[in-house]
C-alpha positions in Angstrom: 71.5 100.4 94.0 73.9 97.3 93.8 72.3 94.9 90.8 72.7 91.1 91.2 74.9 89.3 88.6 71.8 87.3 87.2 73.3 83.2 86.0 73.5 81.8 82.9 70.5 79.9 81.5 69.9 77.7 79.0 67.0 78.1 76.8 67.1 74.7 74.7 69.2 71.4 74.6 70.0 68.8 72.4 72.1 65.8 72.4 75.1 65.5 69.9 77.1 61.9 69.2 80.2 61.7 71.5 79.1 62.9 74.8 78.6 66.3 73.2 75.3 69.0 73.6 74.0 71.6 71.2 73.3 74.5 74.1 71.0 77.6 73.4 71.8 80.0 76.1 69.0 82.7 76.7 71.7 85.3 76.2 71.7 84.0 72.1 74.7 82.3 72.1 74.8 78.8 70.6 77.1 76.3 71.1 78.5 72.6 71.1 80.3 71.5 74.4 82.2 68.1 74.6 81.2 67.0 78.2 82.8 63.4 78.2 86.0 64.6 80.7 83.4 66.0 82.6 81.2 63.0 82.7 84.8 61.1 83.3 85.6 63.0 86.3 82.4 62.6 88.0 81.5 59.1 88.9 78.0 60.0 89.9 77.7 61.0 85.9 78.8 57.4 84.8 75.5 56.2 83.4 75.6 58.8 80.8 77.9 56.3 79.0 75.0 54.5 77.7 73.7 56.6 74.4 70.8 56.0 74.7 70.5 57.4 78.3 72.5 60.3 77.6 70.0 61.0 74.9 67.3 61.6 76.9 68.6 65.3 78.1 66.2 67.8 79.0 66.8 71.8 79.9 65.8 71.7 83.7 63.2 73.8 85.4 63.9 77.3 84.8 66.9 76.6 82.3 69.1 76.8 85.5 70.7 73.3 84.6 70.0 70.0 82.2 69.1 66.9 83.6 68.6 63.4 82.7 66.0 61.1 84.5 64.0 64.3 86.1 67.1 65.6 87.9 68.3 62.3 88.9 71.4 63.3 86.8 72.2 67.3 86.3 74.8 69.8 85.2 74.4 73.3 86.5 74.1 75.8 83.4 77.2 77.8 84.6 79.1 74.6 84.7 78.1 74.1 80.9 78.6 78.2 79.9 82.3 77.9 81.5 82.9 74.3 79.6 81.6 75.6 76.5 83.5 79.1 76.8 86.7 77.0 77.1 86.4 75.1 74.4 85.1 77.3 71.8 86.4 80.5 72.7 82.8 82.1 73.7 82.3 85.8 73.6 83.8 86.6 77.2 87.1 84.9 76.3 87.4 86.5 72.6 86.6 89.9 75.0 89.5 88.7 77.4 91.8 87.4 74.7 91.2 91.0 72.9 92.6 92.7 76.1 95.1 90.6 76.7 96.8 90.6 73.2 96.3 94.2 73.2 97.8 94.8 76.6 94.8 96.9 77.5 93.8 97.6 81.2 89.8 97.8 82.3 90.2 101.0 81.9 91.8 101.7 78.8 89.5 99.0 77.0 86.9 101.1 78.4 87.9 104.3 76.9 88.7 102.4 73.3 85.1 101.2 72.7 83.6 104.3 74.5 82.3 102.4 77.5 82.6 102.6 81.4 85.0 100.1 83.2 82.0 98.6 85.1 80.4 97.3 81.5 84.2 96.3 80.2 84.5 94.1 83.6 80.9 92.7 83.5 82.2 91.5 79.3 85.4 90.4 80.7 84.1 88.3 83.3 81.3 86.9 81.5 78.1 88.3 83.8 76.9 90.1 80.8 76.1 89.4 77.1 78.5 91.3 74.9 76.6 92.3 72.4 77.7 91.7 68.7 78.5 95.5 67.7 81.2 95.0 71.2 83.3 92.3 69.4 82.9 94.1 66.4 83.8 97.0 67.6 86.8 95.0 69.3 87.9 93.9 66.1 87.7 97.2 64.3 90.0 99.0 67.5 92.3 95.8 66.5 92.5 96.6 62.7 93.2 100.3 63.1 95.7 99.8 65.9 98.2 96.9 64.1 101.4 97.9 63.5 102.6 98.1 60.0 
Protein backbone atom coordinates (compact mmCIF):
# COMPACT_ATOMS: atom_id res chain seq x y z
CA UNK A 1 0.00 0.00 0.00
CA UNK A 2 1.43 3.41 -1.30
CA UNK A 3 1.20 6.01 1.89
CA UNK A 4 0.50 9.69 1.21
CA UNK A 5 3.24 12.25 2.04
CA UNK A 6 1.10 13.93 4.87
CA UNK A 7 2.06 18.30 4.82
CA UNK A 8 3.63 20.22 7.20
CA UNK A 9 1.48 21.82 9.96
CA UNK A 10 1.87 24.33 12.22
CA UNK A 11 0.86 23.81 15.70
CA UNK A 12 1.32 27.46 17.27
CA UNK A 13 2.36 31.02 15.93
CA UNK A 14 3.62 34.02 17.24
CA UNK A 15 4.66 37.25 15.86
CA UNK A 16 8.36 38.48 16.23
CA UNK A 17 9.59 42.42 15.58
CA UNK A 18 10.86 42.69 11.90
CA UNK A 19 8.41 40.80 9.84
CA UNK A 20 9.62 37.69 11.55
CA UNK A 21 7.33 34.47 13.26
CA UNK A 22 8.16 32.10 16.09
CA UNK A 23 6.56 28.76 14.25
CA UNK A 24 5.82 25.52 16.22
CA UNK A 25 5.46 22.78 13.68
CA UNK A 26 3.50 19.62 14.89
CA UNK A 27 6.55 17.58 13.92
CA UNK A 28 8.41 19.51 17.23
CA UNK A 29 10.54 21.69 15.49
CA UNK A 30 10.64 25.38 16.53
CA UNK A 31 11.70 28.09 14.69
CA UNK A 32 12.00 31.85 13.69
CA UNK A 33 11.46 32.68 9.92
CA UNK A 34 12.19 36.27 8.53
CA UNK A 35 9.16 36.57 6.09
CA UNK A 36 9.68 40.37 4.95
CA UNK A 37 11.21 39.28 1.22
CA UNK A 38 8.37 37.26 1.17
CA UNK A 39 5.91 39.77 2.17
CA UNK A 40 8.05 42.11 -0.45
CA UNK A 41 7.45 39.90 -3.26
CA UNK A 42 3.88 39.50 -2.89
CA UNK A 43 1.85 42.61 -3.34
CA UNK A 44 -1.31 41.09 -2.12
CA UNK A 45 0.80 40.67 1.38
CA UNK A 46 1.57 44.51 1.48
CA UNK A 47 -0.64 45.45 4.42
CA UNK A 48 1.46 43.32 6.67
CA UNK A 49 3.68 46.41 6.77
CA UNK A 50 1.72 47.88 9.40
CA UNK A 51 2.88 46.20 12.95
CA UNK A 52 0.17 46.32 14.28
CA UNK A 53 -1.69 44.33 11.60
CA UNK A 54 0.98 41.87 11.14
CA UNK A 55 0.53 41.23 14.85
CA UNK A 56 -2.63 39.93 14.72
CA UNK A 57 -1.42 36.31 13.14
CA UNK A 58 -3.32 33.40 13.87
CA UNK A 59 -2.40 29.47 12.93
CA UNK A 60 -5.28 28.71 10.40
CA UNK A 61 -7.86 26.00 10.53
CA UNK A 62 -6.15 22.83 10.83
CA UNK A 63 -2.53 24.39 11.17
CA UNK A 64 -2.48 24.06 7.30
CA UNK A 65 -1.49 27.81 6.95
CA UNK A 66 -1.38 31.27 9.21
CA UNK A 67 -3.63 33.99 8.44
CA UNK A 68 -4.31 37.49 9.21
CA UNK A 69 -7.89 38.95 9.18
CA UNK A 70 -9.66 35.33 9.11
CA UNK A 71 -7.84 34.27 5.96
CA UNK A 72 -8.08 37.44 4.27
CA UNK A 73 -4.21 37.34 4.28
CA UNK A 74 -2.44 33.67 4.44
CA UNK A 75 0.80 31.80 3.97
CA UNK A 76 0.53 28.04 3.28
CA UNK A 77 2.57 26.07 6.18
CA UNK A 78 4.81 24.40 3.53
CA UNK A 79 5.57 27.82 2.25
CA UNK A 80 6.77 28.77 5.92
CA UNK A 81 8.57 25.00 6.70
CA UNK A 82 10.68 25.58 3.22
CA UNK A 83 11.41 29.50 4.30
CA UNK A 84 12.26 28.52 7.61
CA UNK A 85 14.44 25.35 6.42
CA UNK A 86 16.42 27.90 4.27
CA UNK A 87 17.17 30.15 6.65
CA UNK A 88 18.04 28.19 9.64
CA UNK A 89 19.31 25.09 8.34
CA UNK A 90 16.20 22.85 9.59
CA UNK A 91 16.65 19.16 10.07
CA UNK A 92 16.06 18.06 6.29
CA UNK A 93 18.84 20.35 5.13
CA UNK A 94 21.46 19.46 8.07
CA UNK A 95 20.28 15.60 6.67
CA UNK A 96 21.07 16.84 3.00
CA UNK A 97 24.12 18.90 3.93
CA UNK A 98 25.36 15.62 5.92
CA UNK A 99 25.12 13.69 2.56
CA UNK A 100 26.41 16.03 0.52
CA UNK A 101 29.68 16.86 2.49
CA UNK A 102 30.10 13.24 2.90
CA UNK A 103 29.53 12.35 -0.71
CA UNK A 104 27.10 9.68 0.37
CA UNK A 105 24.48 8.24 -2.06
CA UNK A 106 20.60 7.30 -0.72
CA UNK A 107 21.86 4.28 -0.53
CA UNK A 108 24.99 4.33 1.18
CA UNK A 109 23.57 6.92 3.87
CA UNK A 110 21.10 4.18 4.27
CA UNK A 111 23.43 1.54 5.09
CA UNK A 112 25.64 4.03 7.56
CA UNK A 113 22.78 4.74 9.95
CA UNK A 114 21.28 1.20 9.49
CA UNK A 115 18.16 2.43 7.59
CA UNK A 116 16.33 1.56 4.30
CA UNK A 117 16.76 4.11 1.26
CA UNK A 118 12.94 4.81 1.37
CA UNK A 119 13.35 6.46 5.12
CA UNK A 120 16.90 8.15 4.06
CA UNK A 121 14.84 9.84 1.00
CA UNK A 122 11.62 10.69 3.03
CA UNK A 123 14.74 12.67 5.67
CA UNK A 124 16.36 14.08 2.69
CA UNK A 125 13.41 15.50 1.22
CA UNK A 126 11.77 16.70 4.17
CA UNK A 127 8.22 14.50 4.14
CA UNK A 128 9.29 12.99 7.35
CA UNK A 129 10.53 14.21 10.85
CA UNK A 130 14.10 13.01 11.44
CA UNK A 131 14.08 12.16 14.63
CA UNK A 132 16.88 13.52 16.95
CA UNK A 133 18.84 10.07 17.53
CA UNK A 134 19.01 10.44 13.14
CA UNK A 135 21.10 13.70 13.31
CA UNK A 136 22.85 12.32 16.04
CA UNK A 137 23.56 9.46 14.66
CA UNK A 138 24.66 11.56 11.59
CA UNK A 139 27.02 13.33 13.56
CA UNK A 140 28.58 10.36 15.26
CA UNK A 141 29.06 8.47 11.40
CA UNK A 142 30.83 12.12 10.78
CA UNK A 143 33.22 11.95 13.86
CA UNK A 144 34.30 8.43 13.30
CA UNK A 145 34.81 8.84 9.58
CA UNK A 146 37.15 12.39 9.50
CA UNK A 147 40.29 11.94 8.21
CA UNK A 148 43.15 12.56 10.49
Amino acid sequence: MKKTLQPHRIESIRPLPDMRLNIAFADGWQTGVDISAFIAAHPILQPLLASERFSQVSVGEWGFDVTWDNADLAIAATTLRQMAEAQTGGPAHSFEQWMRRNQLSLAEAAESLGMTRRMVTHYRAGSRPIPKTVLLACKGWEADHQKP
